[in-house]
PALO-334656 format. One record per atom (N, C-alpha, C): residue number from 0; z, x, y; atom name. Coordinates in steps of 0.1 Angstrom, whole numbers. Example, Ala and Ser with C-alpha at 12.3 -4.5 7.8 and 13.67 -1.06 7.14 Angstrom:
PALO-334656
<site nr="0" up="78" east="132" north="-57" atom="N"/>
<site nr="0" up="78" east="123" north="-45" atom="CA"/>
<site nr="0" up="78" east="132" north="-33" atom="C"/>
<site nr="1" up="71" east="128" north="-22" atom="N"/>
<site nr="1" up="71" east="137" north="-11" atom="CA"/>
<site nr="1" up="79" east="129" north="0" atom="C"/>
***
This chain:
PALO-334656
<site nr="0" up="0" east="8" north="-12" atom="N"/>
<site nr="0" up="0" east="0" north="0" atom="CA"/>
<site nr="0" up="0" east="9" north="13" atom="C"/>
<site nr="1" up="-1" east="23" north="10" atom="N"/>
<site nr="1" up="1" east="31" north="22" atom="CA"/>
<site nr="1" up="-16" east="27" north="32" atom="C"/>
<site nr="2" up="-27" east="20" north="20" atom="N"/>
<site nr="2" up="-35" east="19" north="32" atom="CA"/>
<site nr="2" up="-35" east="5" north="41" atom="C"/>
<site nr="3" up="-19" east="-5" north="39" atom="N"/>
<site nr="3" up="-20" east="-15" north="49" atom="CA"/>
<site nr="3" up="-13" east="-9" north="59" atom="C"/>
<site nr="4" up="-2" east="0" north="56" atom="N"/>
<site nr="4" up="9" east="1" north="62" atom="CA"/>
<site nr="4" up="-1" east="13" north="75" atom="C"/>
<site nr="5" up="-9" east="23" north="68" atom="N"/>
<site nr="5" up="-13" east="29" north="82" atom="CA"/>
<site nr="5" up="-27" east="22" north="87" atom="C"/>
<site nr="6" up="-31" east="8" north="88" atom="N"/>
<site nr="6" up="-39" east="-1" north="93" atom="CA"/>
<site nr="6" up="-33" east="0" north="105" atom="C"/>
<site nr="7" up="-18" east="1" north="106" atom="N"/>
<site nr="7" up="-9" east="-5" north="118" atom="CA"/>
<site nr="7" up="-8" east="7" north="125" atom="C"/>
<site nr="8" up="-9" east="21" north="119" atom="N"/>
<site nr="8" up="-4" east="29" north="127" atom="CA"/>
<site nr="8" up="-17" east="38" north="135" atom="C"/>
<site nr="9" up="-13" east="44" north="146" atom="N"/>
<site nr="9" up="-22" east="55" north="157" atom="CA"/>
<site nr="9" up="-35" east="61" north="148" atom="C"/>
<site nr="10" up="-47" east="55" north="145" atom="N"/>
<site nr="10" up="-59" east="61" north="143" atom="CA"/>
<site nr="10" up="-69" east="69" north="148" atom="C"/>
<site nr="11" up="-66" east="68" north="161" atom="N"/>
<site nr="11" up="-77" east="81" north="171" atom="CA"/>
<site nr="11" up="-68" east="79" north="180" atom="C"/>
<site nr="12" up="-68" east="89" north="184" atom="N"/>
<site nr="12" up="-60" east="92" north="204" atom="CA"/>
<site nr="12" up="-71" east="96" north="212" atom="C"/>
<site nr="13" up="-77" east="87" north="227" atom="N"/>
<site nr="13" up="-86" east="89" north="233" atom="CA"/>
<site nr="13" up="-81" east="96" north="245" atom="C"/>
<site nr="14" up="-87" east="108" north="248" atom="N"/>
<site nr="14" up="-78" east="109" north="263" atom="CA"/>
<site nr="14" up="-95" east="113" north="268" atom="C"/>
<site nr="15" up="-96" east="105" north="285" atom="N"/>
<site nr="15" up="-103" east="106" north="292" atom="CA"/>
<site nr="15" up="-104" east="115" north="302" atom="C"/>
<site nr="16" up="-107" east="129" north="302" atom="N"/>
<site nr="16" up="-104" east="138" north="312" atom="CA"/>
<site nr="16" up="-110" east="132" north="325" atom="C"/>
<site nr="17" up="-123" east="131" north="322" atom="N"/>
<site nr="17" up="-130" east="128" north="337" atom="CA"/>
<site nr="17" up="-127" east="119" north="342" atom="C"/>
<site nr="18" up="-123" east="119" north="358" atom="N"/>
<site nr="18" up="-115" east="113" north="362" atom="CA"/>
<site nr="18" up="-125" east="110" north="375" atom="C"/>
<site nr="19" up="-124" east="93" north="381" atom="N"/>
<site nr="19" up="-129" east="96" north="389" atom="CA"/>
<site nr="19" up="-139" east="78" north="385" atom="C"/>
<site nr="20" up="-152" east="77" north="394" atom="N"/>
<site nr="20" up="-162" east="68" north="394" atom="CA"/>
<site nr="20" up="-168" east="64" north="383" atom="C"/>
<site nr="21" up="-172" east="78" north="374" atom="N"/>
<site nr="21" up="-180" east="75" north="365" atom="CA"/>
<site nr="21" up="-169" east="74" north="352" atom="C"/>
<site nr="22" up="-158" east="80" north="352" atom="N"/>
<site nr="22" up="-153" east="75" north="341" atom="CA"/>
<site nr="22" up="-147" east="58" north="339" atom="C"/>
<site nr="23" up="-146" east="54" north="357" atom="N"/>
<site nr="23" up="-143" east="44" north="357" atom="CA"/>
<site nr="23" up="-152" east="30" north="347" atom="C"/>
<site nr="24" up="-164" east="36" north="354" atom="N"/>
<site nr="24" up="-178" east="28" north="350" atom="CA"/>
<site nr="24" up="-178" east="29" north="337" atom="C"/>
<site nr="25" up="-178" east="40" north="329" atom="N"/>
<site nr="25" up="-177" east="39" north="317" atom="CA"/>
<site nr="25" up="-172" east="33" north="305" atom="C"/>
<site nr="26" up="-156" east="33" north="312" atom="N"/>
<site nr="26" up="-147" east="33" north="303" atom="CA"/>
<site nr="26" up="-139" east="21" north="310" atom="C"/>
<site nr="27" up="-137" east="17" north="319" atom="N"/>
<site nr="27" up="-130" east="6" north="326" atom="CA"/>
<site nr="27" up="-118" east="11" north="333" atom="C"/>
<site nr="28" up="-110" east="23" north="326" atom="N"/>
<site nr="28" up="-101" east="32" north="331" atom="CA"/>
<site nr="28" up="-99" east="35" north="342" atom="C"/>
<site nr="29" up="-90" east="32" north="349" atom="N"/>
<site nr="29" up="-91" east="37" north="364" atom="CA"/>
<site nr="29" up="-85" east="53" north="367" atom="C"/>
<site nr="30" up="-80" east="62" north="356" atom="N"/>
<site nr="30" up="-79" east="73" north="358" atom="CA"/>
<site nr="30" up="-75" east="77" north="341" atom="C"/>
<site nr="31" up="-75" east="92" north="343" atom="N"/>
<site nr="31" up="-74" east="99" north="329" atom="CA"/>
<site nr="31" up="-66" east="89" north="320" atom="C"/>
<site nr="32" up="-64" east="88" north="313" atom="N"/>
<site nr="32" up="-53" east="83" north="305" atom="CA"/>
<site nr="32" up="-51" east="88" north="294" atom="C"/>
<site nr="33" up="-39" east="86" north="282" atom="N"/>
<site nr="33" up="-41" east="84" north="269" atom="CA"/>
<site nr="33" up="-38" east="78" north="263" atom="C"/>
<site nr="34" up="-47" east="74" north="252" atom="N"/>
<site nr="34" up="-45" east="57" north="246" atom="CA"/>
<site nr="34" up="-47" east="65" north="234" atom="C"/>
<site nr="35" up="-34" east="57" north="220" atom="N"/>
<site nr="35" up="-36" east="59" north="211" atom="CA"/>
<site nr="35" up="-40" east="43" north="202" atom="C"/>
<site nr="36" up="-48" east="44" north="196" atom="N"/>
<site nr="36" up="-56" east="32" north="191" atom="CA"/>
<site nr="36" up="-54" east="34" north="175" atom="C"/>
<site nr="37" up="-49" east="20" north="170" atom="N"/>
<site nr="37" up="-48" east="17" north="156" atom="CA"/>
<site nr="37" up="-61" east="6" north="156" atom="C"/>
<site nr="38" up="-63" east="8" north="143" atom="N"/>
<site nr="38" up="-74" east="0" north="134" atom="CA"/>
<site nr="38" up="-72" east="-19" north="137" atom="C"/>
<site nr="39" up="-63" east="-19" north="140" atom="N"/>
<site nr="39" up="-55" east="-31" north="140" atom="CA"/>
<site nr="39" up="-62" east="-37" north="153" atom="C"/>
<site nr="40" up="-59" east="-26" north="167" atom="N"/>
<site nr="40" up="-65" east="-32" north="178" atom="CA"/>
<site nr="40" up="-77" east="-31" north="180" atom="C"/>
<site nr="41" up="-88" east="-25" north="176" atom="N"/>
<site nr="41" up="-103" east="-22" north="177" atom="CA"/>
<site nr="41" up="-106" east="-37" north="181" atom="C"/>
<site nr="42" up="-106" east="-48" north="172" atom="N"/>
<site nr="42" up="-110" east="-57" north="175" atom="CA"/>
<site nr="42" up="-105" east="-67" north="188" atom="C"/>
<site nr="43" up="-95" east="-63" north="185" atom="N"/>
<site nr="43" up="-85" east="-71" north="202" atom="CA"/>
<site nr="43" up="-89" east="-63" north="212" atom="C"/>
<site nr="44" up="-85" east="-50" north="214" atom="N"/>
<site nr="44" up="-98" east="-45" north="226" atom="CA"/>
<site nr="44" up="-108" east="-42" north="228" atom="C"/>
<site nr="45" up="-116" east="-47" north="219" atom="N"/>
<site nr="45" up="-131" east="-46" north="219" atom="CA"/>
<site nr="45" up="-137" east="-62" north="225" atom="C"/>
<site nr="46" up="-124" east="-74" north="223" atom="N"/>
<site nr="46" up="-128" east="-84" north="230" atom="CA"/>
<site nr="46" up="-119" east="-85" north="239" atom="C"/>
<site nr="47" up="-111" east="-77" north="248" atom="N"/>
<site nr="47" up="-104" east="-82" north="258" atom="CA"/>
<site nr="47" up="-111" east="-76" north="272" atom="C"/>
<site nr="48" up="-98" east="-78" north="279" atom="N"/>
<site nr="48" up="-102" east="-71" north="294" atom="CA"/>
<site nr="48" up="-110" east="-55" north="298" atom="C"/>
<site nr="49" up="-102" east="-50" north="283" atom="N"/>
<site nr="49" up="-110" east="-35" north="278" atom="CA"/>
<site nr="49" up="-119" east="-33" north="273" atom="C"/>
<site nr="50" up="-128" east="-39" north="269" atom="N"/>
<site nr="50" up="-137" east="-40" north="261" atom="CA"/>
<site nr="50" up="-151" east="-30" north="264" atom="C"/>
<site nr="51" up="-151" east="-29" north="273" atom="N"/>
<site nr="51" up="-158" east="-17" north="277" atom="CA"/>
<site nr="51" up="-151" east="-2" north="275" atom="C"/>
<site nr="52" up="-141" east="1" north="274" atom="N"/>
<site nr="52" up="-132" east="13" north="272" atom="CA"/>
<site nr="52" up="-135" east="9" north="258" atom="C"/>
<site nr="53" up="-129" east="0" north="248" atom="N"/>
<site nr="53" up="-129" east="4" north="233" atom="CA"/>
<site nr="53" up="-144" east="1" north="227" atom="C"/>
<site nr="54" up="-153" east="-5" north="232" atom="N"/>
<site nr="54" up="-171" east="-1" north="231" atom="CA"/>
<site nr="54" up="-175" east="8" north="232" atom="C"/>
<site nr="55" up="-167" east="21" north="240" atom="N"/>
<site nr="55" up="-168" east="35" north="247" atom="CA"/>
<site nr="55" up="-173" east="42" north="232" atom="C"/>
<site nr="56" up="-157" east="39" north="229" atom="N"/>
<site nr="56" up="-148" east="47" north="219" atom="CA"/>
<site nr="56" up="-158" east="42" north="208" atom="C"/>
<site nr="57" up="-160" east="26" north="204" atom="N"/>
<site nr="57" up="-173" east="27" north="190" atom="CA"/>
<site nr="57" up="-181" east="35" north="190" atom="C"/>
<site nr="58" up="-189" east="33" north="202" atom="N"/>
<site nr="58" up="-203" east="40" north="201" atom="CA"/>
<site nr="58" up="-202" east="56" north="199" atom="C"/>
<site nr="59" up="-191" east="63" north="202" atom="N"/>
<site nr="59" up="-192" east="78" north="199" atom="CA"/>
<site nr="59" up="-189" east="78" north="187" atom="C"/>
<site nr="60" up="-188" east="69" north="179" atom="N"/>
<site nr="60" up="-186" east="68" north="162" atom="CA"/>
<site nr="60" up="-200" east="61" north="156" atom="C"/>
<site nr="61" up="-202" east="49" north="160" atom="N"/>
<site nr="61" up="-217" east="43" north="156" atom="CA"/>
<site nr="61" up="-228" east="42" north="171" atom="C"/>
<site nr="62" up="-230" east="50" north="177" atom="N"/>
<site nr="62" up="-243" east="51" north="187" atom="CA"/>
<site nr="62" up="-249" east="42" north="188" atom="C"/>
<site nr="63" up="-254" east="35" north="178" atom="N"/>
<site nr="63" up="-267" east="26" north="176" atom="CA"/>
<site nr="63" up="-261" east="11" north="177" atom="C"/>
<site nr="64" up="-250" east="12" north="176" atom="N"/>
<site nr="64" up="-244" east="-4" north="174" atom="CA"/>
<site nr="64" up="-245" east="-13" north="183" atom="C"/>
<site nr="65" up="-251" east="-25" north="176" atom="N"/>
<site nr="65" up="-254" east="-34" north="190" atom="CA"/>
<site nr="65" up="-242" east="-47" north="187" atom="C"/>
<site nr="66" up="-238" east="-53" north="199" atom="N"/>
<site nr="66" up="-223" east="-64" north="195" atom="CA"/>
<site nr="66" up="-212" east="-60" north="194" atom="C"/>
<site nr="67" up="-208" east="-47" north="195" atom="N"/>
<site nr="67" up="-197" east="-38" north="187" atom="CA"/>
<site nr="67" up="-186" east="-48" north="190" atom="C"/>
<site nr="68" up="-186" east="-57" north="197" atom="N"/>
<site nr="68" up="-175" east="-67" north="201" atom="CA"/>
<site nr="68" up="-172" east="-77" north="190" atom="C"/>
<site nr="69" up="-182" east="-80" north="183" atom="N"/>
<site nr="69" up="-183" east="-91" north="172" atom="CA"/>
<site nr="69" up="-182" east="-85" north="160" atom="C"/>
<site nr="70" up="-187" east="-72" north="158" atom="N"/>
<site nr="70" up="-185" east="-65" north="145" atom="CA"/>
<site nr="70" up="-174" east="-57" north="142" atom="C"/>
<site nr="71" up="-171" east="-56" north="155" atom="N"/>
<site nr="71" up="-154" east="-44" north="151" atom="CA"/>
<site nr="71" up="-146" east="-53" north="143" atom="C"/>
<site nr="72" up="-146" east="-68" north="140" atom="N"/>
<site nr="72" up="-135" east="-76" north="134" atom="CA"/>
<site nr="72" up="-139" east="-67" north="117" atom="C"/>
<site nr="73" up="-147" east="-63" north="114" atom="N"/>
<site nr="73" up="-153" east="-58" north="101" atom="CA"/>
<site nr="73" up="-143" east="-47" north="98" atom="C"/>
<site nr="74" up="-136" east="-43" north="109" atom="N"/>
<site nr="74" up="-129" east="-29" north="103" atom="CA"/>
<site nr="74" up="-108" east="-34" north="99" atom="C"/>
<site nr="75" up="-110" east="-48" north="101" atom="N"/>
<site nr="75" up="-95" east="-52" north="91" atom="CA"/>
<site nr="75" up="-101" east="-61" north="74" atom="C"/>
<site nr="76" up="-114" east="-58" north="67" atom="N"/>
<site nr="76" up="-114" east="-57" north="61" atom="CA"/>
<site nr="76" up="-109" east="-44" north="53" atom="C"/>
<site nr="77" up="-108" east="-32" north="56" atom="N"/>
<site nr="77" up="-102" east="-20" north="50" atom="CA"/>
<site nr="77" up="-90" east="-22" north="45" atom="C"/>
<site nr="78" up="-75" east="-27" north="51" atom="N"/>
<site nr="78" up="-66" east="-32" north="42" atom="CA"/>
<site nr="78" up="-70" east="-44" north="32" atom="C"/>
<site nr="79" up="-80" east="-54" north="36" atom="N"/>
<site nr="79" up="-81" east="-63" north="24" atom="CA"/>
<site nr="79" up="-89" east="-59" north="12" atom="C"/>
<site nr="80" up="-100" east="-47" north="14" atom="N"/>
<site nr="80" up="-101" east="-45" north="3" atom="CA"/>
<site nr="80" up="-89" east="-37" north="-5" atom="C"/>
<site nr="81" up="-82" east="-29" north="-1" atom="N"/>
<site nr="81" up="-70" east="-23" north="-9" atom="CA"/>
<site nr="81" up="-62" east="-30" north="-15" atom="C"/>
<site nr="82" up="-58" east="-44" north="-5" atom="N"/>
<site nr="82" up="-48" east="-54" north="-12" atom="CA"/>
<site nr="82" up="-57" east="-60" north="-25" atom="C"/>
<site nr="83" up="-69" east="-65" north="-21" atom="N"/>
<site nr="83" up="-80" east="-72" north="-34" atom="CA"/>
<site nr="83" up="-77" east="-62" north="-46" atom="C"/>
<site nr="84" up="-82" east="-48" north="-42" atom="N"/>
<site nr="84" up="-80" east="-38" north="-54" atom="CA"/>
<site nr="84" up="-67" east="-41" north="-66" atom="C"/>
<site nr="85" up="-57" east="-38" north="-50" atom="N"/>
<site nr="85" up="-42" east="-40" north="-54" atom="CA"/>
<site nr="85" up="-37" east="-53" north="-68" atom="C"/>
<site nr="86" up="-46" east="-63" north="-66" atom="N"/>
<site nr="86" up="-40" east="-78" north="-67" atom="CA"/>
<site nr="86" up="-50" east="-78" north="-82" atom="C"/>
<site nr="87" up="-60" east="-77" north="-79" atom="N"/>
<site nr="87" up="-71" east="-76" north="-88" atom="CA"/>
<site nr="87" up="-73" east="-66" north="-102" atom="C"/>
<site nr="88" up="-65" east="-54" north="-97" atom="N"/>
<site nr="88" up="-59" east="-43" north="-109" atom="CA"/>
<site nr="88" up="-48" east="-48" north="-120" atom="C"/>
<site nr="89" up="-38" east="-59" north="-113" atom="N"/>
<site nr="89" up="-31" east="-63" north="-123" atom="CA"/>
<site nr="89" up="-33" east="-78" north="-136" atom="C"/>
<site nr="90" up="-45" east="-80" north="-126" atom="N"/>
<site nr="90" up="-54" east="-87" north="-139" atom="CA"/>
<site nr="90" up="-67" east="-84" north="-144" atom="C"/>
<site nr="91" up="-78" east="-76" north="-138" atom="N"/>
<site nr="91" up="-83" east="-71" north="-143" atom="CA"/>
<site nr="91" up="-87" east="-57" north="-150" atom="C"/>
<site nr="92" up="-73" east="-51" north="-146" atom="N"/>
<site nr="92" up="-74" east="-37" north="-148" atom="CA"/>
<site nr="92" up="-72" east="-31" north="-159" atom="C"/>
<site nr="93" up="-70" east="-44" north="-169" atom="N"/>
<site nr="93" up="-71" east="-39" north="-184" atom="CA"/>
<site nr="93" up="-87" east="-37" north="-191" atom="C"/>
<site nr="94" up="-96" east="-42" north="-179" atom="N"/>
<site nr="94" up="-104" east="-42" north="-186" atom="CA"/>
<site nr="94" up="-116" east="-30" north="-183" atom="C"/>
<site nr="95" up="-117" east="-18" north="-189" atom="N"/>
<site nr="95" up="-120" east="-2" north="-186" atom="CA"/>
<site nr="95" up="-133" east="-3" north="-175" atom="C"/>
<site nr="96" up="-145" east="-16" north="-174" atom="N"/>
<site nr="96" up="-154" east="-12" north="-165" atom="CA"/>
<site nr="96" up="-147" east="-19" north="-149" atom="C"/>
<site nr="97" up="-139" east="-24" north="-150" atom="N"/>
<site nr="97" up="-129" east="-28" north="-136" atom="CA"/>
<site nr="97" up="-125" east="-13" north="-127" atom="C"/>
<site nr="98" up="-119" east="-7" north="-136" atom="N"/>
<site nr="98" up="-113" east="6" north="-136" atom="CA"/>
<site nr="98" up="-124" east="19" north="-126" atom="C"/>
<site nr="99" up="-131" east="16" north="-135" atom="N"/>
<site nr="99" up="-144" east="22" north="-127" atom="CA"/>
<site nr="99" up="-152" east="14" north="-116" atom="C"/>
<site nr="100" up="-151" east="5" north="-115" atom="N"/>
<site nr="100" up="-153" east="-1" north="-99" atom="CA"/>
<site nr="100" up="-140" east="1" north="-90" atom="C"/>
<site nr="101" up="-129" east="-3" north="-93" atom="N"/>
<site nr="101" up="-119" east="6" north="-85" atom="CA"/>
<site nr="101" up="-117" east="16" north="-78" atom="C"/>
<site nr="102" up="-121" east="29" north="-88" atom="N"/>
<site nr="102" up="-126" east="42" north="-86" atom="CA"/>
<site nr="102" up="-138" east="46" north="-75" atom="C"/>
<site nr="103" up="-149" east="37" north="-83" atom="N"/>
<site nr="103" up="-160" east="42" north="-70" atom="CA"/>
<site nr="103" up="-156" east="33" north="-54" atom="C"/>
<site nr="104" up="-152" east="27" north="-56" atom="N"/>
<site nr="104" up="-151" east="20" north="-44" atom="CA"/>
<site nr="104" up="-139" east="26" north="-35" atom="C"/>
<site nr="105" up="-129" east="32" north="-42" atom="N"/>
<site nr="105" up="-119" east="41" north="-37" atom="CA"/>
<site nr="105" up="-125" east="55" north="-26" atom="C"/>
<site nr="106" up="-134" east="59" north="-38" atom="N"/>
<site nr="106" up="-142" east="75" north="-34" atom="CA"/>
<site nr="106" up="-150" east="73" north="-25" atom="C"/>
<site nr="107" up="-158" east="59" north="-26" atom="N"/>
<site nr="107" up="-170" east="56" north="-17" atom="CA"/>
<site nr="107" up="-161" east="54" north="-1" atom="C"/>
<site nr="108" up="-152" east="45" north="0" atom="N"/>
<site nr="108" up="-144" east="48" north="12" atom="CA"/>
<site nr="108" up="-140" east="61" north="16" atom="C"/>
<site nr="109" up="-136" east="69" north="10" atom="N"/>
<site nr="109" up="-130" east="82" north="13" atom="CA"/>
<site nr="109" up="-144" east="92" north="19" atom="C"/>
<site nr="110" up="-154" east="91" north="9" atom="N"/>
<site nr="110" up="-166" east="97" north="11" atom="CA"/>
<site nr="110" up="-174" east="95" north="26" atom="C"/>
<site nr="111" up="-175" east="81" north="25" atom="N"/>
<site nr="111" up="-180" east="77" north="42" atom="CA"/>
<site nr="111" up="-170" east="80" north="51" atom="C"/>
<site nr="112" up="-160" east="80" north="51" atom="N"/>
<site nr="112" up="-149" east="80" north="64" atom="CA"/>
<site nr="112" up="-150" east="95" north="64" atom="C"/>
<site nr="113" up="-147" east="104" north="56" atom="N"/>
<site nr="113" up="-153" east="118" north="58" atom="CA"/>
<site nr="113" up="-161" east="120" north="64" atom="C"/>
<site nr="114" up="-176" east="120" north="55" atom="N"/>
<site nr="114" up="-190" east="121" north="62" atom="CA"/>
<site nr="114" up="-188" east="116" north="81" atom="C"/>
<site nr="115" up="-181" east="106" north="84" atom="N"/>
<site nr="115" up="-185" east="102" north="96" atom="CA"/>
<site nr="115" up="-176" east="109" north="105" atom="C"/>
<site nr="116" up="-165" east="113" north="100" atom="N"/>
<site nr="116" up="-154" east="125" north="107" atom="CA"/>
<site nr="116" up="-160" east="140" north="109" atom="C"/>
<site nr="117" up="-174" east="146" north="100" atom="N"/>
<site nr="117" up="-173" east="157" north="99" atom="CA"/>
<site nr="117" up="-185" east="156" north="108" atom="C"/>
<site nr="118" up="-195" east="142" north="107" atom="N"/>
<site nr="118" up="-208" east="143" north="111" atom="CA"/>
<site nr="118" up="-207" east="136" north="128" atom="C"/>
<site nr="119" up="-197" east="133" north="133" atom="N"/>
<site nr="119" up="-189" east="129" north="149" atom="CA"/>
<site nr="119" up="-188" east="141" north="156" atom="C"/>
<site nr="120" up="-194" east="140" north="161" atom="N"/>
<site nr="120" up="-187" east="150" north="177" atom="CA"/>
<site nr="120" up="-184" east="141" north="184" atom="C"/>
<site nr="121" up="-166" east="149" north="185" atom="N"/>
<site nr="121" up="-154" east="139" north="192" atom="CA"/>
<site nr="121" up="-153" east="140" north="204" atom="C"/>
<site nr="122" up="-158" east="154" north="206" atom="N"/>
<site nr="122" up="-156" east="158" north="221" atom="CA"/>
<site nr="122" up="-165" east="156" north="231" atom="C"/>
<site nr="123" up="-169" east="143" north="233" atom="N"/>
<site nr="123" up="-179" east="138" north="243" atom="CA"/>
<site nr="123" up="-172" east="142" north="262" atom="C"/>
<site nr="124" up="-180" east="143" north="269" atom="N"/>
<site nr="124" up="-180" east="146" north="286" atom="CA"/>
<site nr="124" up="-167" east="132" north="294" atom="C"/>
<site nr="125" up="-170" east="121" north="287" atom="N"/>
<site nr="125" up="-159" east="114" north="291" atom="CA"/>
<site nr="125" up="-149" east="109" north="284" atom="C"/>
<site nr="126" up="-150" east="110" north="276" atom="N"/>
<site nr="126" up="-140" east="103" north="261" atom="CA"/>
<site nr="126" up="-140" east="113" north="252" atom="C"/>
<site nr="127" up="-125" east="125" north="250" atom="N"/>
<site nr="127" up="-125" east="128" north="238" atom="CA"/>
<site nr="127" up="-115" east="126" north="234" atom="C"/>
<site nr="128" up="-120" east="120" north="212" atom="N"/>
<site nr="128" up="-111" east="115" north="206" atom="CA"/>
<site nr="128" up="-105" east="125" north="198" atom="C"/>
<site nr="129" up="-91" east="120" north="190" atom="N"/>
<site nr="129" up="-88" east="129" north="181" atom="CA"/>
<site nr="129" up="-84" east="119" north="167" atom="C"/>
<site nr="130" up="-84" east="122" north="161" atom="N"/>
<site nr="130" up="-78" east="117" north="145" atom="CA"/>
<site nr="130" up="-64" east="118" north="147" atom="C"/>
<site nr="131" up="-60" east="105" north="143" atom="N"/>
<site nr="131" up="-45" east="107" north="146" atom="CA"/>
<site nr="131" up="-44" east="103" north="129" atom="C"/>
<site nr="132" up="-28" east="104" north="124" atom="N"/>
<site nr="132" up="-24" east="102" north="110" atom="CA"/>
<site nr="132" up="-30" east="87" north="103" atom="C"/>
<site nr="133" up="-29" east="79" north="107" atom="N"/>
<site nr="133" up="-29" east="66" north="106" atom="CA"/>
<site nr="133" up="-46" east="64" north="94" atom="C"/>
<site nr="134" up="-57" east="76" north="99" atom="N"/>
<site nr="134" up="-71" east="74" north="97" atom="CA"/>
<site nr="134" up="-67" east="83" north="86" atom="C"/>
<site nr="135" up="-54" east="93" north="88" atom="N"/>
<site nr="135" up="-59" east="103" north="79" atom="CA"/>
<site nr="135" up="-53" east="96" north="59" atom="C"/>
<site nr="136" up="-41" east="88" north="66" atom="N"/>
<site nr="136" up="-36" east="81" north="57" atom="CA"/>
<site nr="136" up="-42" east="69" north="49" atom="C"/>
<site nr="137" up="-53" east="68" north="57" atom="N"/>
<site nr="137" up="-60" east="57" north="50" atom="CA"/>
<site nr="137" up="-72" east="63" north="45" atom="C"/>
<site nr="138" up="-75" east="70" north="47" atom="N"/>
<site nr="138" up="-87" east="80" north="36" atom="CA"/>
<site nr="138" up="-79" east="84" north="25" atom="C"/>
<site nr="139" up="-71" east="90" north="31" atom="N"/>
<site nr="139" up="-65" east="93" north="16" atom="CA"/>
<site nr="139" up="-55" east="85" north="6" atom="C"/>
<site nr="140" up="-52" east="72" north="11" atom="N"/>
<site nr="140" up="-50" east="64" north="3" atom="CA"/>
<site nr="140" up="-62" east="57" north="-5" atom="C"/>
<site nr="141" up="-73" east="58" north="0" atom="N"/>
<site nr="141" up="-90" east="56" north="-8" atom="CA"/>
<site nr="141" up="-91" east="63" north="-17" atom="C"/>
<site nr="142" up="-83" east="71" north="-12" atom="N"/>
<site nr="142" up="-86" east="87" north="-25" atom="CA"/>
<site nr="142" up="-77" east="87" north="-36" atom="C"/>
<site nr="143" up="-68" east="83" north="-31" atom="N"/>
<site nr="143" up="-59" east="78" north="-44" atom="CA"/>
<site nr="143" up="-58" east="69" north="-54" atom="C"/>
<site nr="144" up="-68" east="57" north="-47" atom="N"/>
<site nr="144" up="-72" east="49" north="-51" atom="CA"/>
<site nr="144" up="-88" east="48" north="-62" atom="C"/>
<site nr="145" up="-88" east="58" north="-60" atom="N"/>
<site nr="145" up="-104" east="65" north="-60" atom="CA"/>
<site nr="145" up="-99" east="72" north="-75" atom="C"/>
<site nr="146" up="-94" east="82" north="-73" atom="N"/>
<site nr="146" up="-92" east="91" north="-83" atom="CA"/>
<site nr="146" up="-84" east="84" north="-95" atom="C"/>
<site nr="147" up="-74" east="77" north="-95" atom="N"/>
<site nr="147" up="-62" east="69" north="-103" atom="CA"/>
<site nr="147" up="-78" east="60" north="-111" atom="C"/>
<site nr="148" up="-87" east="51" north="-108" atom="N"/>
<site nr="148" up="-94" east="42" north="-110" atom="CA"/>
<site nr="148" up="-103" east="52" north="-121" atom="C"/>
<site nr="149" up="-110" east="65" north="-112" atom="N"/>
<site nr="149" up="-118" east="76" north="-122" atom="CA"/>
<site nr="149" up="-110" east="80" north="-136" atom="C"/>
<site nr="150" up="-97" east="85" north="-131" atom="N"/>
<site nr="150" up="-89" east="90" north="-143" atom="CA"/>
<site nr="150" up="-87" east="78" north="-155" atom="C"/>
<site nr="151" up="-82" east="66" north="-151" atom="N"/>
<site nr="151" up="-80" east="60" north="-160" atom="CA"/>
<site nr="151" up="-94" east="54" north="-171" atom="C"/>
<site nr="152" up="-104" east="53" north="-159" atom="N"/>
<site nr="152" up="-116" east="50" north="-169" atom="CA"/>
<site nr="152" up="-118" east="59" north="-178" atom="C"/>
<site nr="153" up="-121" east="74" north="-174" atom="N"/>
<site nr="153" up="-125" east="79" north="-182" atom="CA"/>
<site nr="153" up="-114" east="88" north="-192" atom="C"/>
<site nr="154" up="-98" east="80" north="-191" atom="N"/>
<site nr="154" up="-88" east="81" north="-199" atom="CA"/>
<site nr="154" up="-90" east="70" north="-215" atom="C"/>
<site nr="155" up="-95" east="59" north="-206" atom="N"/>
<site nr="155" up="-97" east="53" north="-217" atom="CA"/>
<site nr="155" up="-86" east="41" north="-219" atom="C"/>
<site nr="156" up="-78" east="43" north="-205" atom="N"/>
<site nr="156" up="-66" east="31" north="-205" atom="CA"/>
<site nr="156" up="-68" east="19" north="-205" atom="C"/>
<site nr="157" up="-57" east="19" north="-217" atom="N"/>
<site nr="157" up="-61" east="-2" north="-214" atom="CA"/>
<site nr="157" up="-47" east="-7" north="-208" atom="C"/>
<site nr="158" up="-44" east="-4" north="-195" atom="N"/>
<site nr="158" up="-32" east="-6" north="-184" atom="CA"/>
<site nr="158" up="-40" east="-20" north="-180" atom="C"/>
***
């Protein structure tokens, strides 16, 4: 459950050096700040008064994304798939090809959330982010999830 529990907690810290007009315009920010953002609020300030500051912050992660206001609700499916996993392991987890969808779907989170951590440049001119615990705890609770699913398939458990 460590990946509902850090849903809630600090996932990027944005601090806006540029200070001034154009960070204003940017970001909505009326001066430097630092904001630490959980997964939790993406979607609440992507539709509030900030919504331009936390649109900021998508796009240096997905560039291309159009709506980011309507689609950020997509990123509190991450705890519900863990809890489904969670719920769904204890009835169908006796059955060995469950086990291995568990697994990949564990690694396949871990895998993309990497890939997009390594393949991000954080340090943009007006918004640079940092990885706070919260992102790092929820990869690697994928991973845990990931690997436990691999092992037991190819353990052969009938848990």
């Amino acid at each position: 459950m460590a990946v509902v529990i850090s849903f809630f907690m600090p996932w990027i810290s944005v601090d806006a050096p540029a200070v001034g007009k154009v960070a204003k315009i940017l970001t909505g920010k009326d001066k430097a700040t630092l904001d630490t953002i959980s997964a939790y609020q993406v979607p609440i300030l992507a539709n509030s008064h900030e919504s331009r500051f936390m649109i900021s912050v998508i796009k240096i992660f997905m560039p291309d994304i159009t709506d980011a206001d309507k689609k950020s609700y997509f990123i509190w499916f991450v705890p519900i798939v863990a809890i489904v996993i969670f719920f769904l392991n204890d009835t169908l987890g006796k059955i060995k090809f469950f086990k291995l969808i568990f697994g990949l779907v564990g690694l396949s989170v871990f895998g993309f959330g990497m890939f997009k951590m390594v393949t991000t440049d954080l340090d943009k001119l007006v918004l640079k982010v940092t990885i706070a615990q919260g992102l790092w705890i929820t990869l690697y609770g994928y991973l845990g999830i990931g690997v436990i699913g691999m092992v037991d398939f190819f353990k052969g458990k009938k848990k």
